[in-house]
C-alpha positions in Angstrom: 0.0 0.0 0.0 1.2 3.7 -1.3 1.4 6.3 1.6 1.3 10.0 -0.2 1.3 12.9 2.1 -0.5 16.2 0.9 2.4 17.5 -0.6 3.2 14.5 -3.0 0.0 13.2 -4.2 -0.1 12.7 -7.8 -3.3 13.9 -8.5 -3.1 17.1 -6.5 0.6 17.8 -7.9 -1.1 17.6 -11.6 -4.0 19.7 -10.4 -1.9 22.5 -9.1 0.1 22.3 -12.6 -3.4 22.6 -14.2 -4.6 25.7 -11.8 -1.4 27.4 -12.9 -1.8 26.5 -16.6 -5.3 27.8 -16.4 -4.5 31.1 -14.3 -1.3 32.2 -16.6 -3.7 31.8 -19.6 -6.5 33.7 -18.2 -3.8 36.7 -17.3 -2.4 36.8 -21.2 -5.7 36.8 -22.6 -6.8 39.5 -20.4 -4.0 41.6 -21.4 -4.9 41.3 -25.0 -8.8 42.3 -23.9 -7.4 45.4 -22.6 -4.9 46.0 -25.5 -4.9 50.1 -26.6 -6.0 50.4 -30.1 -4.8 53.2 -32.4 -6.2 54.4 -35.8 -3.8 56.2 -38.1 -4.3 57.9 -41.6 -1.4 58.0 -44.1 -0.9 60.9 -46.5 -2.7 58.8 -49.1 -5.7 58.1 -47.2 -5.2 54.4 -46.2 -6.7 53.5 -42.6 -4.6 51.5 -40.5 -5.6 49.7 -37.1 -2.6 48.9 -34.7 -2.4 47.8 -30.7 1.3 49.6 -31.4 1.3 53.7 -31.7 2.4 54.8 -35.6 6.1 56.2 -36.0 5.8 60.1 -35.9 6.6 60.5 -39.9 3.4 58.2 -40.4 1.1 60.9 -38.9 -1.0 61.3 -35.8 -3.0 58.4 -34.5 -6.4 58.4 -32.7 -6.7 56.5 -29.9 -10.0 53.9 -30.2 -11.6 53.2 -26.6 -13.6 49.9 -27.7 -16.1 49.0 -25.8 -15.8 46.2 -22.3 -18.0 43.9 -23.6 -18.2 42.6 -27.4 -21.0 39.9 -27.1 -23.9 40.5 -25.2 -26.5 38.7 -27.4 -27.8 35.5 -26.0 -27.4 32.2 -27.7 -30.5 30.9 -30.2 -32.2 27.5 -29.0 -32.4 25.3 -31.6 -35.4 22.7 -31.5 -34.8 19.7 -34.1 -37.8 19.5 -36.1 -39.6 16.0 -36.3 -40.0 14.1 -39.5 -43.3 13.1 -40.9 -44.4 9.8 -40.0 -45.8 9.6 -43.6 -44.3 9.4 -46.6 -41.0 8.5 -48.6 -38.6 10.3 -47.2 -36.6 11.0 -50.3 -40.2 12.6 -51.4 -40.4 14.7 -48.6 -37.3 16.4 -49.5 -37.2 19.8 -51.0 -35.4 19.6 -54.3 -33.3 22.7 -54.7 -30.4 23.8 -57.8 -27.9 25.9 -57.7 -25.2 26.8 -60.2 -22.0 27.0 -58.6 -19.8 28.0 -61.6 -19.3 30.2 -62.9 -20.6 32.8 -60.1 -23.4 35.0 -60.5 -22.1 38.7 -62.5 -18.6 36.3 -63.5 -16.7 37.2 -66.6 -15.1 34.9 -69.2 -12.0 35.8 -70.5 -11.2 37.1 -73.9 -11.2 34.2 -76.3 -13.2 31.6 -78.0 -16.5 31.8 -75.4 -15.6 29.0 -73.9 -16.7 27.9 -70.3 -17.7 25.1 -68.2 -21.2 25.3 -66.0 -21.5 23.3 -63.1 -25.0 22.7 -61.5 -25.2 21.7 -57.2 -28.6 19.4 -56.8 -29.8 19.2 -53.3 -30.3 15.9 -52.8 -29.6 12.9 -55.9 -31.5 12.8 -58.7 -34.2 10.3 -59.0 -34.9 7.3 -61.0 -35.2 8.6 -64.4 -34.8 12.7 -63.5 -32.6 14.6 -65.2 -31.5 18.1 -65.4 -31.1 20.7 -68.7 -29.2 24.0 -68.8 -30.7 26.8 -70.3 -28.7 29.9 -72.1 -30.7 32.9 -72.6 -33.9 31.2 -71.9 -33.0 28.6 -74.7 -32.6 24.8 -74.1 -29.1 24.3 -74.2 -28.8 20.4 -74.9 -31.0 17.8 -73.8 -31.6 16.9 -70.4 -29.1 15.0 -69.0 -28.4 13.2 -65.1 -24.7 14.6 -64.5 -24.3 17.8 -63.7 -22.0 19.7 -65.8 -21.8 21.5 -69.2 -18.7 22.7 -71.5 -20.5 25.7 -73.2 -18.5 26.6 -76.8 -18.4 29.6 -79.3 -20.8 32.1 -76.7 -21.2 35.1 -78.2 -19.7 38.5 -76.7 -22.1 40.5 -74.3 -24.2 39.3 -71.4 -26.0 36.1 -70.9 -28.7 34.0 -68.4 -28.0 31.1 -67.4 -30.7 28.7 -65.4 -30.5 25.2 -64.7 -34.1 23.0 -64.1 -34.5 19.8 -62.4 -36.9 17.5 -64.6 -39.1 14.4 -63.0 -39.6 11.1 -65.5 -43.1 13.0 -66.6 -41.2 15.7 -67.7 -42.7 17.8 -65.1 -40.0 20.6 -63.3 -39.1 19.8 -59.7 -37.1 22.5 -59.2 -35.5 25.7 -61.0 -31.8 27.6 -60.3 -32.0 31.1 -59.3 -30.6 32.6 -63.0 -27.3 33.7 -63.0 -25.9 36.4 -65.9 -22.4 36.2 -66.8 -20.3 38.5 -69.0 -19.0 36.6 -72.4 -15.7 39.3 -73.8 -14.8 38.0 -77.0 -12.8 40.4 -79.7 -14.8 42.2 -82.6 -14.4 41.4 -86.5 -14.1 45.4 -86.4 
């Protein structure tokens, strides 16, 4: 049998390490809390936020008092909502498209018009469901299940782009928000 006095008990030696570990952490991050904040302007305008004051040929700065406390808003609760008891699930689920590339207001390069599309689905199509790209309101090849086009030879200016999620019926399950994008291509002038 172990005999431990107060002094060299394992679990109070690591304890006290822990204590300490805990304290000198709370005092550095404290320090940063209460760091001085200084706002400086250059002669061409540019802002610049610092905890250190500016040299004196960079200009005056303007001490920022920052308020004590940065979060005061209370925490959301979340409540999980409950599946129906009815009902495929797959079914249930809201169908949703995005188009991910290029980005809504994006520009293609100078060149030959050439760019790929790429649709997100929100959940995987169906048995028999496939999805068709549309340029400019205009089919641009048939429907297809994978989720990607190579467009070719777009003309210059600006253009729409919308992708729609098709059932077996040929019935629309779902519609992208449109996108525009900016085709520059050079002139024949």
């Amino acid at each position: 049998m172990h005999q431990y006095s107060a002094k060299t008990h394992p679990r109070r030696s690591s304890m006290k390490k822990c204590l300490c570990l805990l304290a000198a952490t709370i005092l550095a991050f404290s320090s940063l809390a209460n760091a001085q904040i200084y706002k400086s302007v250059d002669a061409n305008g540019v802002v610049t936020f610092s905890d250190k004051p500016p040299a004196k040929e960079r200009g005056a700065a303007e001490e920022m008092n920052l308020p004590t406390q940065v979060n005061t808003a209370q925490a959301l609760s979340v409540v999980p909502a409950e599946p129906e008891a009815s009902g495929d699930m797959e079914e249930m689920a809201e169908r949703k498209l995005s188009i991910t590339r290029p980005s809504d207001n994006a520009t293609i390069p100078m060149g030959a018009g050439i760019f790929d599309v790429l649709v997100k689905a929100s959940a995987k199509l169906g048995d028999g469901e496939t999805v068709a790209l549309y340029l400019d309101g205009e089919k641009v090849d048939d429907a297809q299940t994978t989720l990607q086009w190579t467009l070719s030879y777009v003309i210059r200016g600006a253009h729409k782009l919308e992708a729609k999620w098709f059932a077996k019926d040929g019935s629309v399950l779902a519609v992208s928000e449109p996108i525009t994008v900016f085709v520059l291509r050079p002139s024949i002038l």
